[in-house]
N, C-alpha and C positions, 0 to 999 in steps of 0.2 A: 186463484192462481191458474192459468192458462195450461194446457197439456203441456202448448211448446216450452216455454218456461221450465213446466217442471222434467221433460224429458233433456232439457241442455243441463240442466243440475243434477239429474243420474247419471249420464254419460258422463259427465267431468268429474263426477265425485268415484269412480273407479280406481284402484290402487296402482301404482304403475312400477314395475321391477327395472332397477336402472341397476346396474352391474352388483353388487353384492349388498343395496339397499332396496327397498319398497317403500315409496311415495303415497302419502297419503289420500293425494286425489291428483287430476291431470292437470293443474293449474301453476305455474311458476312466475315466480317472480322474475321479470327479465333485469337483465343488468342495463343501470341509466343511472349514467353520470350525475350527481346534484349537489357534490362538492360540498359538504357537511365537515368534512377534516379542515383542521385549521393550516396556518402558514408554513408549515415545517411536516405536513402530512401525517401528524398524528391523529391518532381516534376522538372527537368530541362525542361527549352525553346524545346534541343532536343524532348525531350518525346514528348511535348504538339505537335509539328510541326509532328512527327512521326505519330501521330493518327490523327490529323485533315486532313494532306493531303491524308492519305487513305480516308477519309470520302466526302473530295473535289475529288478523285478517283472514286466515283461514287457506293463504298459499300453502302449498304443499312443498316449494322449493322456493329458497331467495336466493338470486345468484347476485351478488356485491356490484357496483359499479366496478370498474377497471381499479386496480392498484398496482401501481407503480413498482417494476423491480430494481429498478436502481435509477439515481438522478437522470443519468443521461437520458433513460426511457421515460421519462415523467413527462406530461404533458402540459398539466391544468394546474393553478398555483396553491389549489387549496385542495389539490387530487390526493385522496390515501395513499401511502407507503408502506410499501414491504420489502425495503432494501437492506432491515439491519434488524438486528433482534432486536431493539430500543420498540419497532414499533409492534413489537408482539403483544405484548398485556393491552393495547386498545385494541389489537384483534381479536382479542381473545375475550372480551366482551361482547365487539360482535355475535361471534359465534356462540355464544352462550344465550345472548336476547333471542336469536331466532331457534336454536335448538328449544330451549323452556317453553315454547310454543308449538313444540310437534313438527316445525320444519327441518331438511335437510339445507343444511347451510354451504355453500358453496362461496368459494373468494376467486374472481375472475383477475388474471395476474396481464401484466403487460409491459410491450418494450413498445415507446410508440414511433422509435424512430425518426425519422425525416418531420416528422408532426411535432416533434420534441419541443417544450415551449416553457415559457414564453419567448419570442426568437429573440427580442433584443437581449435579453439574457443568455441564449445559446446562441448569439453572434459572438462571442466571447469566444464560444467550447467550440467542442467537435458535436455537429449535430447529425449523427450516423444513419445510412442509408445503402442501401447495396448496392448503390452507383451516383456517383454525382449529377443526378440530372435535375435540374431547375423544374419550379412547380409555381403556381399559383397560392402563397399562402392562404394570402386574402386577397380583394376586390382590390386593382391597381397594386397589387404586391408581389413580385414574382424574387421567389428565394432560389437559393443553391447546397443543398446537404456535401457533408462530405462522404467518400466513399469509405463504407466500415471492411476495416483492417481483417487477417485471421484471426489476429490475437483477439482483437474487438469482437469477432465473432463468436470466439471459443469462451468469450468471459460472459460474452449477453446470455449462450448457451446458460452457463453456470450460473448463471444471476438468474433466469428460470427457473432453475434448479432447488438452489439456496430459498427461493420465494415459497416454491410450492412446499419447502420442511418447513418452511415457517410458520406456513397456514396450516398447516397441520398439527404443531405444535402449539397454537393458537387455537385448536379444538374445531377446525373445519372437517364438517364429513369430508371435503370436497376441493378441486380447485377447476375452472374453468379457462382455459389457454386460447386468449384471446388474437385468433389469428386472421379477422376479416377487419374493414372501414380503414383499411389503408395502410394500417400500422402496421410494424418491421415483420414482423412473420407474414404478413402479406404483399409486403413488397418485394420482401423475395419470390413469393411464388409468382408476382406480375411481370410479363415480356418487356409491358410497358415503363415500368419502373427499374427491374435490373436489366442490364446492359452488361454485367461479366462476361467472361471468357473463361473463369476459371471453372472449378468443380462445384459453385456455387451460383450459377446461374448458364443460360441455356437453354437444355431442353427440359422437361421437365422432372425427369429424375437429378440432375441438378438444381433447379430453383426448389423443387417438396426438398432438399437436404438439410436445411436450415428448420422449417416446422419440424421433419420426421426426429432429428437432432434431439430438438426442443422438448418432444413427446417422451424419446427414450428414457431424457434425462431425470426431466419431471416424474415418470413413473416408477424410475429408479429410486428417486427421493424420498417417494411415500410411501406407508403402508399399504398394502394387497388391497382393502377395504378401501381405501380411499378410493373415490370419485375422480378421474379423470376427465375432463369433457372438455370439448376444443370450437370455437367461437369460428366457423368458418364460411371461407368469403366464397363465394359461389360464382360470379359474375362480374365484371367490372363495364361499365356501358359507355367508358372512352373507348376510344378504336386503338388494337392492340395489345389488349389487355389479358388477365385471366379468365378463363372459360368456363363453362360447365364442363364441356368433356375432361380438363384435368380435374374438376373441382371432384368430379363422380370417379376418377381415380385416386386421388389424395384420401378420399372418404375412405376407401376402400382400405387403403391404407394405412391409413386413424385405425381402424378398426382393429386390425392386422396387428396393431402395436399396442393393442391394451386400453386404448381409447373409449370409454364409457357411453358417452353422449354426442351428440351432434347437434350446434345449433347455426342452423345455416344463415348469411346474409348477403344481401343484394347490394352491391356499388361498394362504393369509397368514401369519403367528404367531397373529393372533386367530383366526383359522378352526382355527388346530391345538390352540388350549386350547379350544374351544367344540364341537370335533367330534373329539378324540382319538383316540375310536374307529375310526372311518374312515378316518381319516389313516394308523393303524397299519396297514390291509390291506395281502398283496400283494399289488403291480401295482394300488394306489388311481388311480396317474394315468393307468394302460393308456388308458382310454377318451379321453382328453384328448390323449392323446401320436398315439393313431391319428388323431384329428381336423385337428391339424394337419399330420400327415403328410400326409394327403390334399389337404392345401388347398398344398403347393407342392411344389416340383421340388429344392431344397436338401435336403441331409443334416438327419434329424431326432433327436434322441439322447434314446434311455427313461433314466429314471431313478427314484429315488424307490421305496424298500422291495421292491427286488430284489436277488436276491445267489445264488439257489438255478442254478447251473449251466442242467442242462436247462430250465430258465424262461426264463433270458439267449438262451440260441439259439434257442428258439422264437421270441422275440418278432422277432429278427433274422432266421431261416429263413424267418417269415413273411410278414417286409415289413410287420409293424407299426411298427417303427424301422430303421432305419439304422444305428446301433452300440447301445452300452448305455453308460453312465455309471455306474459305482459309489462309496461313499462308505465309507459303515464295514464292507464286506465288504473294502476296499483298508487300511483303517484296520487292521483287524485281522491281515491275510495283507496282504502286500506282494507277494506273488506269486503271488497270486488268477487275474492274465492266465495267465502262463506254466504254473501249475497246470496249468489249464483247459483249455489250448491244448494242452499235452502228453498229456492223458488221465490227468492226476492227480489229480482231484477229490475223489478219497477222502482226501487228503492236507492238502487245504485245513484252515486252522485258522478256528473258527466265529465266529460272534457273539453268544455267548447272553443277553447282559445287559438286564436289564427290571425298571427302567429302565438305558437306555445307561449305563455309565461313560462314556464320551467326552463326552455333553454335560453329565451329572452336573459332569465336572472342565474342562469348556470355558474358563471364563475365565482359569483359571490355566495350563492347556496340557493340552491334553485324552490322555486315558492310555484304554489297553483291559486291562479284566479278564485277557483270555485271552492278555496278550502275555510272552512268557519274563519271567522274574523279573528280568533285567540292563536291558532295557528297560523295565519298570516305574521301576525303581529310578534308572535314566540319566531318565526322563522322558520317552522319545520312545523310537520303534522305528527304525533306523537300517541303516548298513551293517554294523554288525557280529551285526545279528541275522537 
């Protein structure tokens, strides 16, 4: 075993105090979508086995792909729901697979807004957005949301709300309030996406009203112990858009209101077909992730195109972050943490695929190139592999 090797596995294996829990080493599981629930958003076996065996992987936290708070906020046609008690006993599974394993369990909740989908389905509905401004869905496709009402507002508010008692009555330490990549708590806070005049958009104490909203509510909903932590967007790289300088006030703000964690992100979906290049670097959000670290006193967690060992514990050895979050280096190796942490890094299975299989096969349940041939074939990588 190498020094370096085995000093990126003492640094990551350190306990980390996140509001009225301690983490068992600095490694989390990031939240990525891979669509495992079946057609009506309930819990499958897959699912449950997806996140317990990262958890038996030796992550110290798994935080869920995004779950849907109510239809109109659903995105993906095979995305988890948490819009009604009906889908609490499969979350509640969840949160059992990954607890039985020593991790803190976290359910990342969301309204995805203007991204609401599938569209010819919501060409039907109302597909809600802080202002009716036309976008690019896909390549050759430019859509039109409509503009969400007060009422529409006050009930998305509550449909937050209602989610986060849900997950917690579901047995989550935690819930994750996903407010970056474009979706409706983010588009409010963007210039470039709201266009109001009322008290909901503007300057920026009007556009933060809708998250700061969002956070009371949510906090309100849960027990004290519960894990608060909010999914936030830092930068958007159209012209126009939201900035650091709100992004490092909003933080401050999270904070301010009971806000547990911070896990910061760079761009939108539009920003990632318009700037690909960029977005594919390592350590693209480094410079974003350190900004708001600086700006509070709460746990900050990197993420976003890291996965290389001694990278993971620099950023952490250095006080750039506070833990790291990964996505498809967890997707791939399930036991990426425990690798790492023992000094087996040379052992880790990689991620070489370009482009991804995992998002290639996203909407039908996303699969890795480099996963044994039984998981492949099973469709998910589990406890038996």
């Amino acid at each position: 075993m190498s020094s370096t090797v085995a000093t990126a596995g003492s640094v990551l294996a350190d306990p980390l105090r996140v509001g009225e829990l301690t983490t068992r080493n600095r490694i989390w599981m990031a939240p990525m979508s891979v669509c495992y629930a079946d057609d009506s958003g309930y819990v499958t076996d897959a699912e449950v086995e997806h996140y317990g065996r990262r958890a038996q992987g030796g992550a110290a936290v798994v935080v869920t792909e995004n779950a849907a708070i109510s239809d109109s906020g659903r995105q993906l046609p095979r995305q988890t729901m948490v819009s009604d008690d009906r889908f609490v006993p499969g979350l509640r599974r969840i949160a059992a697979a990954i607890r039985i394993h020593g991790a803190v369990s976290i359910l990342q909740i969301v309204h995805a807004g203007r991204y609401a989908g599938p569209w010819d389905v919501y060409e039907k509905q109302r597909r809600l957005a802080p202002s009716s401004v036309s976008f690019p869905l896909l390549p050759g496709r430019v859509v039109t949301p409509q503009e969400i009402t007060r009422s529409e507002i006050d009930k998305a508010i509550d449909d937050f709300a209602a989610a986060a008692d849900r997950a917690t009555r579901a047995g989550f330490d935690g819930i994750e309030i996903h407010g970056a990549q474009g979706f409706l708590i983010s588009q409010f806070l963007s210039p470039r996406m709201n266009h109001r005049t009322d008290q909901w958009g503007g300057p920026y104490e009007n556009r933060a009203r809708f998250a700061l909203r969002v956070v009371d509510a949510v906090r309100a909903a849960v027990p004290a112990r519960t894990l608060v932590g909010f999914h936030l967007l830092v930068r958007e790289l159209l012209p126009g858009g939201f900035t650091p300088d709100d992004a490092r006030r909003l933080a401050v703000d999270l904070e301010s209101r009971g806000v547990d964690f911070i896990i910061p992100a760079t761009a939108t979906f539009e920003d990632l077909h318009s700037h690909r290049d960029a977005v594919s670097l390592p350590r693209f959000q480094m410079p974003d992730v350190r900004d708001i670290a600086a700006a509070v006193q709460i746990p900050v967690i990197a993420n976003g195109a890291l996965g290389e060992p001694e990278d993971v514990a620099r950023i952490v050895a250095g006080g750039e972050a506070d833990a790291v979050a990964l996505a498809r280096p967890m997707l791939v190796d399930p036991d990426w943490a425990a690798k790492v942490i023992d000094g087996r890094s040379d052992n880790l299975r990689l991620c070489p695929c370009r482009p991804p299989q995992c998002i290639q096969t996203q909407l039908k349940g996303a699969s890795c190139h480099s996963w044994p041939a039984a998981a492949l074939e099973r469709g998910y990588l589990g406890y038996e592999d």
